[in-house]
N, C-alpha and C positions, 0 to 999 in steps of 0.2 A: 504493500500500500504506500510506504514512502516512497519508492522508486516512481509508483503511477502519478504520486502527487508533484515531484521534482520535475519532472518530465511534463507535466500540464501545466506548471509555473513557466517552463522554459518555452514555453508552444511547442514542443517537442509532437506532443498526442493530438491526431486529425480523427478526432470520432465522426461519422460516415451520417450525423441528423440526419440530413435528407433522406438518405437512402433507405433510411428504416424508419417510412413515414406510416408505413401499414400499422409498425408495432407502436406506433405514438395513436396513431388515431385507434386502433383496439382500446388501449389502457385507457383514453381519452372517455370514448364511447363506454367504456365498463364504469368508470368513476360518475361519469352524467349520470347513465343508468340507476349504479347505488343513491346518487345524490336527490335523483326527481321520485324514485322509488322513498326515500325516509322524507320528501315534501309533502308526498299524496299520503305514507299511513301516519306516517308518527306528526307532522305539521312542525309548525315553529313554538315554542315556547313564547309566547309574547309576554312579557312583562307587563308592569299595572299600568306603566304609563298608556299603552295600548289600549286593555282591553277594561281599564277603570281597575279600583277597588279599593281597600284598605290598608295605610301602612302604620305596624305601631312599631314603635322603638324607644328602645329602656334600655336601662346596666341595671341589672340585680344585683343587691346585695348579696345573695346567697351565689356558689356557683349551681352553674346547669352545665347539659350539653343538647346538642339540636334534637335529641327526642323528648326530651322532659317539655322542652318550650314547644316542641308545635304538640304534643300531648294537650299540653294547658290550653292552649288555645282552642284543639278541637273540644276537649270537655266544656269549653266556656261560652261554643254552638257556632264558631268558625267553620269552615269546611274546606276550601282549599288554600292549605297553609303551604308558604314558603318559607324558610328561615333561613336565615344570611348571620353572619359573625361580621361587626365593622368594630374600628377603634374605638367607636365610645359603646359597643354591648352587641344588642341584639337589635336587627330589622327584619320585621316580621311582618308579609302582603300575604294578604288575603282577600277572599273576594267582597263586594260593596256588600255593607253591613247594616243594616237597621238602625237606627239611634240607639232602642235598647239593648240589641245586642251587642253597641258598642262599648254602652256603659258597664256591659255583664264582664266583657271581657279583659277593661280596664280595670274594674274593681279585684277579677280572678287572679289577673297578674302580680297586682301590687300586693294581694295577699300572700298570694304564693310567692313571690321573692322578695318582701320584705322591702317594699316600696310604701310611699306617696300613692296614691292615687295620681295625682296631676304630674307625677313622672313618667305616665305612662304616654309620651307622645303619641297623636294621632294624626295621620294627614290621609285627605282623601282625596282620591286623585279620578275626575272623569273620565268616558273611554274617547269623550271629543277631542280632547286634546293630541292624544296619541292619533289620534287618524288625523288633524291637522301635519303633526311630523312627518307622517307617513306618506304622504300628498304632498309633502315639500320634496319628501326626499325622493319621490317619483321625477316631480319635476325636474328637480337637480339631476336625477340622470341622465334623462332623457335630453337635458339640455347639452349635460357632456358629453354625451356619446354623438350629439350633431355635432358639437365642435370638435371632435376627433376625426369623425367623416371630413367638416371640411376643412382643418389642418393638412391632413394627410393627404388629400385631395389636391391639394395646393403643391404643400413642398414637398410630395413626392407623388403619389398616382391613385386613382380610384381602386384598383388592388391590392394595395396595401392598408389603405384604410378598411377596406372589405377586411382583411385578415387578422388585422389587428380589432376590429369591433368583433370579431370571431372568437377572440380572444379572451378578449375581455366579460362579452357572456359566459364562454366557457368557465372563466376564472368565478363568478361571482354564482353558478348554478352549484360546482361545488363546496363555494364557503357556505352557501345558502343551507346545502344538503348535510355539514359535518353540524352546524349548530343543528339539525330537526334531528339528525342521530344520536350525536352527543346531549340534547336535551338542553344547553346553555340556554340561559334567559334573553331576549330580544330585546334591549333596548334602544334610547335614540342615539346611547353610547356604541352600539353595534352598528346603525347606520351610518352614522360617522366611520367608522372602520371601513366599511365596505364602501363607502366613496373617495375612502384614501387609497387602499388599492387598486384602486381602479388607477388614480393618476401612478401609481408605482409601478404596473404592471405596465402601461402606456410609455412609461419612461424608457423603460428594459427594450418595449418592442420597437421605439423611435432609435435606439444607438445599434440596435441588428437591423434595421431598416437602412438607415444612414448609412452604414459600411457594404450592407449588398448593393446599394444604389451604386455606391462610388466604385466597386469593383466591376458590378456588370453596365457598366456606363462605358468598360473599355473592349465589349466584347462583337468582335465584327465579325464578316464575312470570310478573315484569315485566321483566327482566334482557334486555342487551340483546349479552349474548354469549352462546356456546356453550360448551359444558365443554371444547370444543378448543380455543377461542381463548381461552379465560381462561388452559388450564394452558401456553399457547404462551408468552403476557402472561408469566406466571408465571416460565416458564423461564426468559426471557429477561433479567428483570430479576436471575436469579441468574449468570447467564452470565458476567457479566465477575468475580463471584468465583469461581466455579468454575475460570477462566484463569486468575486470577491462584496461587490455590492450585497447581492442579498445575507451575505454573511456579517459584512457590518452590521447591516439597519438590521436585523431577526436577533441578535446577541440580546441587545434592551428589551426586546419585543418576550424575548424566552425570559428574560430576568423579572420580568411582571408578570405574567398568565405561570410561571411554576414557581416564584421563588417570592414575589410580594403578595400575591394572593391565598400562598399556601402557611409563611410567617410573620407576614405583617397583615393581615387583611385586605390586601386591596381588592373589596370587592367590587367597587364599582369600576376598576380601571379592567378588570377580568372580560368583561364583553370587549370592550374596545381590543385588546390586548390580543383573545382569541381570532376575531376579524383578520387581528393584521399578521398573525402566524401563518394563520393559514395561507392567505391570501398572499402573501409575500412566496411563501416555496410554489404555492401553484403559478402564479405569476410566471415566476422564471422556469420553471418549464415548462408554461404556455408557449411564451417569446421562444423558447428555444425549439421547443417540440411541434409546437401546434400554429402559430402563427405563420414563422418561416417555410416550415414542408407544405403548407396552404397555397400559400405566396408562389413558390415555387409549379405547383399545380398548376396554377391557375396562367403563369408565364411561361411555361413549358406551352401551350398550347396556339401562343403568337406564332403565327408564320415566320418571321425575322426567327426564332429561337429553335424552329422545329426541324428549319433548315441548317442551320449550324448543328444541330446533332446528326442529321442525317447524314453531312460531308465524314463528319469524324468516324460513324460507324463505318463509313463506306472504309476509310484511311485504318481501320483496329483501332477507336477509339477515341475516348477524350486523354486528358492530363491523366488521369490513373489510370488507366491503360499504359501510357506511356512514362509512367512511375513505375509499374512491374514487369516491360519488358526493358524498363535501365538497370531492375535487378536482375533479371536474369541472364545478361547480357554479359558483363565479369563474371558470372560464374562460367559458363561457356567458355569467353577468352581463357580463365584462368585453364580450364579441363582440357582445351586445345593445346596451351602452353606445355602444359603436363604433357600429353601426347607425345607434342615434338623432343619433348625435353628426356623423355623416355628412348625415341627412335633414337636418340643422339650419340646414348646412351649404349644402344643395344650395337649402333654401327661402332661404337667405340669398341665395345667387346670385341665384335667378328673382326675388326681391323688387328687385333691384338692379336688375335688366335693367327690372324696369316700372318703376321712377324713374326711368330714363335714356329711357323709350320718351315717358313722362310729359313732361320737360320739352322732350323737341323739339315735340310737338304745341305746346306754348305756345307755343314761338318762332314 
């Protein structure tokens, strides 16, 4: 593994994306799959701000742990209880509550953990509000996703924006489908996530856009690759930044969704936090995987591009092709050399033997 790693820091390793565009769209199609399959049984977890309901929060004096407190709550005629641990105690939503069963369950708390009544915070939250966010954050996509069409449309071609908005739904179907699995709670802290990866994922597929434009912008009529294996070229040499990038930005990202939410509490940073996990590693093998061998698709089939491969099959090939008949090529020389180096060898001997046959006749 160190060796493979040395060797991809050096650009040493040409891994072949394109060509193994079946096995990326398979994996692809398998992950939608699971992801739309846990939208339609399991749904999203929406939190209160969505769908309304009750939030109380307290620090008991006494300690608990999360079965005794959602226990208390459903003995006190709650029904669907959530309980969360935050720095100052417990947050506890459940669904819209009665007046007097608010009062029943503030009075139950503060008995049972050795409270105030009036420390039993209460907030209630409508389900209008949350579809207001929801309906913004529609908007908000749908506005980004036009200005990525005509960005892309501009500074480089209507196929590439095609690919990259390919992308981009791919990417957001399965952050969508890991929160309905995993059960995470929805909030507007999670749409915020999912509109940040979207500009991340956007970013990643503009710097492998940028480098296949600029390589296949030199590819003509004499050219001695294909529009696959230039934008392979291409990718490859963006490869180790694209690693490195998502490996910066995902380090903070993993240090809050397992290491402040699990010892410090950060629960409410937890939605956001999972969003941009996920969303960041699918990203980049979107841009890598699924974007590019799309792209490639869809340019392979220009006339200008389809004739440039034909010339070269007719010639044994593109640039790889003519990568493996340069290896094979000193091995031969070398095994020729051998040959002759052998005959030289063998004339040497028989020349020997008639000098020695040579001088007995003179004796």
């Amino acid at each position: 593994m160190s060796g493979i790693a040395r060797r991809l820091y050096r650009g040493e390793v040409n891994v072949d994306f394109v060509g193994r565009k079946r096995l990326w769209y398979s994996l692809s199609a398998l992950l939608l799959v699971i992801s739309i399959a846990g939208l339609i049984f399991n749904g999203l977890n929406l939190g209160v701000e969505f769908k309304g309901g009750s939030v109380f929060s307290f620090k008991p004096a006494a300690t608990a742990d999360i079965e005794q407190v959602r226990g208390t709550f459903l003995d006190a005629g709650a029904h669907q209880v959530i309980v969360q641990t935050t720095n100052n105690g417990w947050r506890v939503t459940t669904e819209s509550l009665p007046a007097d069963t608010v009062t029943a369950v503030q009075k139950t708390v503060a008995q049972k953990y050795g409270l105030p009544q009036d420390q039993v915070n209460l907030q209630v939250i409508g389900a209008s509000w949350g579809g207001q966010v929801a309906n913004q954050a529609i908007i908000g996509l749908i506005v980004f996703m036009l200005a990525i069409i005509l960005y892309l449309t501009l500074a480089f071609e209507w196929k590439m924006a095609l690919a990259a908005v390919v992308a981009l739904l791919h990417d957001l179907v399965i952050t969508a489908g890991v929160y309905a699995w995993s059960g995470f709670e929805v909030t507007p802290a999670t749409l915020l996530g999912f509109l940040t990866i979207l500009g991340y994922s956007l970013y990643d597929a503009v710097v492998v856009f940028d480098m296949i434009k600029e390589v296949t912008a030199k590819l003509g009529t004499t050219s001695k690759m294909t529009y696959t294996e230039a934008a392979n070229n291409a990718l490859n040499h963006t490869l180790i930044r694209s690693l490195n990038t998502t490996l910066v930005a995902i380090l903070p990202v993993a240090a809050i969704l397992f290491i402040g939410t699990t010892l410090f509490g950060a629960g409410t940073l937890k939605d956001l936090s999972l969003a941009l996990f996920v969303g960041m590693l699918v990203g980049t093998y979107s841009s890598l995987c699924v974007a590019t061998p799309l792209l490639v698709t869809l340019k392979e089939r220009e006339p200008r591009y389809q004739s440039i491969a034909r010339r070269l099959a007719s010639h044994g090939g593109g640039a790889a092709s003519a990568a493996k008949k340069a290896v094979r090529q000193p091995v031969a020389a070398g095994a020729s050399n051998g040959t002759v180096a052998g005959s030289n060898g063998t004339a040497g001997a028989a020349g020997g033997t008639v000098a020695s046959g040579e001088k007995r006749k003179k004796k």
